[in-house]
C-alpha positions, 0 to 999 in steps of 0.5 A: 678856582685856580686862582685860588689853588695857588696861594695855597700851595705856596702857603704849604710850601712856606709852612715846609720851609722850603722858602726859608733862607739859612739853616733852621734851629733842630728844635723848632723842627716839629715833631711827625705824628704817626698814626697805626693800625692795630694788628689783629689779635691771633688770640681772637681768631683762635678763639673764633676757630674753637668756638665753631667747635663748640658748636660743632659748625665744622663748615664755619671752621673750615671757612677759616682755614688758610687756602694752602690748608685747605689745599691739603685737606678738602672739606668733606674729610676735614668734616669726617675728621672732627666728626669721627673724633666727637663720636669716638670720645662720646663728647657732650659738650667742648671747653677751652682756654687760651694759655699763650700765644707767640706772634711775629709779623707773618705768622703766630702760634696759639696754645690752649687747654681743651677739656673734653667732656665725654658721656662715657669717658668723663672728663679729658684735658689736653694742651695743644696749640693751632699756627696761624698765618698773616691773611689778607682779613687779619689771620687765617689757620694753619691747620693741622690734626694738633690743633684736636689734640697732640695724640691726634697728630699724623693722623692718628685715630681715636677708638673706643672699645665699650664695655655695656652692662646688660639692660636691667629688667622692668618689675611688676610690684611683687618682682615679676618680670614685665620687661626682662632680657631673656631667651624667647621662642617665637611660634607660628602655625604651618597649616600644612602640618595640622594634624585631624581633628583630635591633634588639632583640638590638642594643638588649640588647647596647648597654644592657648594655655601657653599664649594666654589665649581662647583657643577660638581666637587662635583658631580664628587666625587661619581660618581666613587665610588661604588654603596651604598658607605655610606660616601664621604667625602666633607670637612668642613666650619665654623659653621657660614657658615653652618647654612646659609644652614643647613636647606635646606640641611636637606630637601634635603637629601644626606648630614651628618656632625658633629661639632667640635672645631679646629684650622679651615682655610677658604675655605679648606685652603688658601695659605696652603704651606705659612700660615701652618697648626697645628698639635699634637706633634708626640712622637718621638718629645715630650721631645723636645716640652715638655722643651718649656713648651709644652704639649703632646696633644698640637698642634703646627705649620707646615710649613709657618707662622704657624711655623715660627710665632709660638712663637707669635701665641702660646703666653707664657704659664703661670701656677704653679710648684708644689711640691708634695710628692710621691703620688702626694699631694701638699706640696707647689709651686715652682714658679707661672707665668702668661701667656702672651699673643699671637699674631694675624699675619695679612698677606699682603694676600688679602683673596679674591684675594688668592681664585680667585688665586686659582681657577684661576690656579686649575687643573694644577701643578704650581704657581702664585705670585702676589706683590703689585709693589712699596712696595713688598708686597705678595697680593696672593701666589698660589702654586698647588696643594693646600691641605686642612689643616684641615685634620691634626686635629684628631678631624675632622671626615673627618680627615683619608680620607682627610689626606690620599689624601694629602700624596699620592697624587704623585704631593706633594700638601705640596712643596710651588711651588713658593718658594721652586721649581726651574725651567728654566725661559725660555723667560722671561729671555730675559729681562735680555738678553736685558738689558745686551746686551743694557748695552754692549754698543754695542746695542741699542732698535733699533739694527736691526737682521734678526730673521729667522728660523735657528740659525747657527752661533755655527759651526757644530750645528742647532738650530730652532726658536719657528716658525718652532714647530708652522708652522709660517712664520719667523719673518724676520727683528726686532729691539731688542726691537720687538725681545723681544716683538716676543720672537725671539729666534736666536736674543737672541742666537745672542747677547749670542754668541756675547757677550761672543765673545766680552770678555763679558764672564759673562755679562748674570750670572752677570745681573742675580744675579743683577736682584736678581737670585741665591738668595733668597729674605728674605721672611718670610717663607721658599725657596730656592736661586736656580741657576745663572750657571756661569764659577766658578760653571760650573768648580766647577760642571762639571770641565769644563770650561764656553763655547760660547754654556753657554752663547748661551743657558742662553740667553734664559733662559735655561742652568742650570738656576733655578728660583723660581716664586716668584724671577721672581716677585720680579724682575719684580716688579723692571722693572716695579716700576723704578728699585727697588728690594723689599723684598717680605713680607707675614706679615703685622703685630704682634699685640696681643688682646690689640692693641700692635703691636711688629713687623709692616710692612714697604717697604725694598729696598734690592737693585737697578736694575745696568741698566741706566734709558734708558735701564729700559725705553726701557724694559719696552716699549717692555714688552708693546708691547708683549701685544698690538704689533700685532706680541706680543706674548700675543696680542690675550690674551689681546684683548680689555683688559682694564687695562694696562699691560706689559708682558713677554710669557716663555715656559721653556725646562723641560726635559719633554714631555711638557715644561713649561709655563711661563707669566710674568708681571705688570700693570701700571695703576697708580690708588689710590684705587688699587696699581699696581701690578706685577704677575707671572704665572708658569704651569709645563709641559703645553706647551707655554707661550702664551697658557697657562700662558698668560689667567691665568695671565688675569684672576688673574688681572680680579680678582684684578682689577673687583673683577670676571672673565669676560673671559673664558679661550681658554680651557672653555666652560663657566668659570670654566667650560671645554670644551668637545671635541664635542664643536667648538673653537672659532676663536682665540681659540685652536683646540684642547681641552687641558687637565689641 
């Protein structure tokens, strides 16, 4: 190796000339080859910095600062300062531009155009600049409050000073108040006031009349409590409502309250899953609300139109952005906004009716859907247990007691049962069995079966009639449309099997998903799009593939399937119009307190039932039998009942004890003062159809179409009023005192 080390290093000694003899012509000198090294762009790291601010990544941005600025600011403030800055100016979003940069070898100067984008405030532009100094990685910033905005500098703070316009009320569709910002009184019972047994009587009837409620129910709230409990808490009711009373309740005694101002619903809360509730801003949520221009103590709507509405109910808070020095005095304003004003919704709801609703269904776990027909309008949406939405408000006195019975009740009063729960549909799925088997081609209205009490044709397996559980005769020979109005369970087990031993493998999930199941409707508030099982999801879910037994069980409503009451509304609306399906609507219209109305309700057709005009008539004539055919399923609970009705009885396998109970139906009366109306009925776990369903469903039109009940249920000594085990039924009436 060292031999060759040598010549080499003579041969680069040569090449330098170090060898040569004599001066060398400057000519032939060779020129020097310099290679650099790019500078890094001050612009980039600048760009950098704003980025993260962008993004609000205050820590990245911190991490770019020069040690001798981060000597000067710790981190936490340096945090604190950016944050209180976005929240003060409600920013939604941060945009910049690079104008020009100065740059000498050690330190640079970046100039910039910012456009803050504010939630209340609009849009504001400023031009200011961020120094940076030579680091080690390229260039770090020299950071100072200019780099926010010139006003900033010195520490000088951002403030505002909101103007918000009073949250608009939610209507019903005749104006009357459903959510309003009003004076309240809350009651509450002190039961060592209770006078004897006339002021008590006295103190009952009062509160009930005012509450809306039996006096038996109110008498019920302390009974149980023990002796000398000094506050029962009862609810609230509008101060208008109050001083109609207020003087006899002093006479009587019992009775305490306390006035208040709140975001107040009628009656306890009406449709309270599908109108909302409001309530304060939690902390974990605050820097969110607080960039929309919200502040701490605000309340802003839950769930229903409350919250979808929001925007509109709130209206845009207006106000000014102050600059102040460090001790909060004025220096100037930033920007000046006016408000603008919010906006009342007027729901399709019928306020009324959603009362009677209910009362109707009170008691048992479920819903109640009622559409105008031909329109899709939602007269009443009931989901039970209701809540009281007034309890969310801190200022009401009876807040803690009543907010705690909402989140511990075990029956979860907050779920909206006829929007965002699934059930089987049990029988009145048959209308979909009937129209898909009429549109077969291979059925007619008059295709005669012999209905007995076994359904044998699955080889190996037995399955029994609703006749056998109820000690009936078995309904013998019917045509297909007196086997929808007898809800014969083995003609529609029959034209499942058949259908699919045909090669009609999916004619029952196709007509399903037709008639608009497995989907949701559109309405305006939340729900879910439930469950049409078919050969894609069975393989996808269980890797099996879709079974004669499938199509056995859809047939009647059963198999996986997962409806929403309202779903089953909408397509029995469609039977019931001539084949429409409308899209469910909750809002009539948006208008703000000078008439201008942005957002107006107009009828959407969202699609056509695929069934021919004879398959819909002869529906519907046996949906007409099910209530005035002797053998209909619903004959008895229609007796004498003078409006027009056609219906469908289900009762559902739950899995439970008990199944659901269904009814399901339109009126057809065709009157100009009242538009006919399409209903739905669900009671969880209650048993049948018929029982159960069937007088609620009748109640709800009494409601509608007389303004009252007339009847009282099988159950009820006396409306609203159940029966003790002591009292005889009547004769078309159970035997046994059901429990609701």
């Amino acid at each position: 190796m060292k031999r060759l080390l040598l010549p080499l290093a003579a041969l680069t000694l040569a090449g330098c000339g170090l060898f040569r003899s004599g001066p060398r012509d400057p000519s032939q000198l060779p020129t020097p080859a310099i290679t650099s090294i790019p500078a890094p762009d001050p612009e980039v790291a600048a760009a950098a910095f704003l980025d993260l601010w962008k993004e609000q990544d205050y820590e990245g941005m911190y991490a770019l600062l020069s040690p001798l600025s981060q000597d000067a600011i710790s981190e936490a403030d340096f945090v604190t300062r950016y944050r209180d800055v976005w929240r003060a100016a409600a920013l939604s979003s941060l945009d910049y531009e690079i104008v020009s940069s100065l740059i000498n070898p050690q330190a640079a100067q970046v100039r910039y155009r910012e456009t803050f984008h504010s939630a209340v405030f609009g849009d504001i532009v400023r031009e200011t600049y961020v120094d940076l100094t030579r680091a080690d990685a390229g260039w770090a910033v020299a950071w100072s409050d200019m780099a926010i905005m010139p006003e900033l500098a010195g520490g000088n703070l951002l403030v505002p000073e909101y103007v918000t316009p009073t949250r608009a009320n939610i209507y019903d569709r005749n104006g009357l108040g459903l959510a309003t910002q009003a004076d309240a009184v809350a009651l509450w019972i002190d039961t060592a006031l209770i006078g004897d047994e006339d002021a008590e009587d006295a103190m009952l009837r009062i509160l009930g009349r005012v509450l809306d409620r039996r006096p038996e129910t109110i008498r019920a709230l302390y009974e149980n409590y023990p002796e000398g409990s000094w506050y029962i808490p009862l609810g609230e009711v509008s101060l208008e409502d109050f001083q109609a009373v207020e003087a006899s309740l002093s006479d009587v005694g019992g009775v305490q309250w306390a006035f208040y101002t709140t975001r107040f619903y009628m009656n306890g809360g009406l449709a309270p899953q599908s109108v909302g509730y409001v309530s304060q801003i939690q902390e974990s949520e605050a820097e969110t609300y607080e960039a929309l221009g919200y502040e701490r103590d605000d309340m802003v709507g839950r769930i229903g139109i409350e919250e979808v509405f929001e925007p509109q109910l709130r209206g845009t808070p207006g106000g000014t952005l102050l600059v102040t020095d460090p001790n909060g005095a004025p220096i100037n304003t930033l920007a000046q906004v006016e408000p603008v004003l919010p906006q009342a919704v007027y729901t399709t709801l019928d306020r009324d009716l959603q009362r009677q609703a209910q009362n109707a269904i009170a008691g048992f776990n479920g819903a109640i859907v009622v559409l105008e027909r031909d329109t899709g309008r939602v007269l009443a949406m009931v989901s039970s247990p209701g809540f009281d939405p007034n309890a969310y408000d801190t200022r009401n006195p009876n807040w803690t007691y009543a907010l705690d019975a909402i989140l511990n009740n075990p029956n979860n009063p907050s779920i909206n049962r006829a929007t965002s729960s699934g059930y089987p549909l049990g029988s009145v799925f048959k209308i979909i069995t009937m129209a898909a088997a009429l549109e077969s081609g291979v059925y007619t209205p008059d295709t005669v079966y012999n209905c007995t009490a076994e359904f044998t044709e699955l080889p190996g397996q037995v399955f029994y009639d609703w006749t056998v559980e109820a000690e009936l005769p078995p309904t013998g020979e019917v045509t297909l449309s007196e086997g929808l109005a007898r809800s014969c369970n083995p003609y529609f087990w029959h034209i499942g099997v058949d259908l699919f031993n045909l090669g009609l493998t999916t004619a029952l999930p196709d007509m399903a998903k037709a008639f608009g199941l497995g989907r949701t409707t559109g309405i305006e508030i939340d729900e879910i799009a439930g469950r049409v099982p078919d050969p894609e999801w069975k393989r996808e879910t269980t890797g099996v593939d879709w079974a004669v037994g499938d199509s056995h069980q859809l047939a009647i409503g059963q198999a996986s399937l997962n409806v929403t009451p309202l779903q089953v509304a909408r397509f029995i609306a469609a039977v019931g119009n001539g084949g429409t399906l409308y899209r469910p609507q909750l809002v009539e219209r948006v208008q703000n307190a000078e008439g201008v109305v942005s957002q107006q309700f107009e009828p959407e057709a969202q699609g056509t039932l695929p069934i021919k005009p004879e398959t819909l008539e002869a529906i519907q004539q046996a949906m007409v039998q099910v209530i005035t055919w002797p053998r209909g399923t619903a004959y008895r609970r229609f007796l004498n009942f003078p409006i027009s009705v056609a219906g469908k009885t289900g009762t559902a396998d739950s899995g439970g004890i008990e199944p659901h109970a269904w009814f399901a139906g339109y009126t057809f009366e065709g009157r100009e003062d009242k538009p006919d109306i399409a209903v739905v009925v669900l009671a969880e776990y209650q048993g049948q159809g018929s029982d159960w369903a069937a007088p609620i469903f009748r109640r709800v039109l009494e409601a509608y179409f007389f303004g009252q009940a007339f009847q009282p249920y099988p159950w009820e000594s006396q409306i609203g009023v159940t029966r003790t085990p002591t009292e005889t039924p009547g004769p078309d009436e159970q035997t046994e005192t059901p429990e609701p």
